[in-house]
N, C-alpha and C positions, 0 to 999 in steps of 0.2 A: 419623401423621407427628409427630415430635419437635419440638422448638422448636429442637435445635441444627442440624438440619436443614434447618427454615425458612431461618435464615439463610447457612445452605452454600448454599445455595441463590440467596440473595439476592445472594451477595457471588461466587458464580458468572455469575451475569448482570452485574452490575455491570462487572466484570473483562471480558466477552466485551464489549459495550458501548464498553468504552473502548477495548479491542482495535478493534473496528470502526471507531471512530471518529480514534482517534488515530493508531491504528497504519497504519490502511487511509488516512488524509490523508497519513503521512508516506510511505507506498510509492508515492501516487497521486503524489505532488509530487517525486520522484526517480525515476517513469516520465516525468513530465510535461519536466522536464530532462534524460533522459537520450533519450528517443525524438527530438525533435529536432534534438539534435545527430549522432544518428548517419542521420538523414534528411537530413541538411545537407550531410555529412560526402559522403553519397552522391549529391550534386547533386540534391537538390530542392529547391525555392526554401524558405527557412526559414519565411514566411510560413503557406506551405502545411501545413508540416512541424507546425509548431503548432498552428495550427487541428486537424489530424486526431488529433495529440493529444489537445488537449482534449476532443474530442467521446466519442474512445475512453478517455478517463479516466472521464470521468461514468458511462457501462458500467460498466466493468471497477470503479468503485465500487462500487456495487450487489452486485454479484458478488462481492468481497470482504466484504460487509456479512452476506448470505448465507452465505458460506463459513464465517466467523469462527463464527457461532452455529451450522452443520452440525458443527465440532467436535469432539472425543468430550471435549476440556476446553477450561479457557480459555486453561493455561499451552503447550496443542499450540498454537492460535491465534496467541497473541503469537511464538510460536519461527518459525512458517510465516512470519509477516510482513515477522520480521528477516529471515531466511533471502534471503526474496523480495527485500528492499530494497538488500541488500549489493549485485549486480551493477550497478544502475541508479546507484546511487553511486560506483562505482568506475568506471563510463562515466563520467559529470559528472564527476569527478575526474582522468579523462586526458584529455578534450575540452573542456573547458571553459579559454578561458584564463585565466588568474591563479587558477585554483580552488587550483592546488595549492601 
């Protein structure tokens, strides 16, 4: 193994890592806002709506943390994240009042 190697290497995980971490808090907190407004929207009590949020966010965290390092790079990872994030931001941004 190379030494320039080593660090492709390093600053591959590094980049998946923060993918995980950054990118996978900012999807989980724009599911987290966007699922119970449209649970609201649908007459469930919002209380409710939240709660099962959140419980299904800690999940589907994990799972994201998972996926990001399944990969085949880090910059597919971050693309996958955005990708996923845009719809649950554009819900919050039509349902939410004063968002927009």
């Amino acid at each position: 193994m190379k030494l320039g190697q080593t660090y492709q290497q390093n600053w591959s995980v590094a980049l998946r890592a923060a993918a995980a971490i950054v990118g996978g808090y900012i999807f989980i907190a724009m599911l987290t806002l966007a699922i119970p407004l449209v649970l609201a929207s649908a007459g469930i009590e919002l209380a409710q709506s939240i709660f099962l949020t959140i419980i299904f966010g800690f999940v589907l965290y994990v799972a994201i943390i998972m996926a990001v390092f399944h990969a085949s790079s880090a910059a597919r990872a971050w693309t996958y994240l955005v990708i996923a994030s845009v719809p649950p931001a554009v819900i919050v941004a039509f349902l939410l009042p004063g968002a927009v």
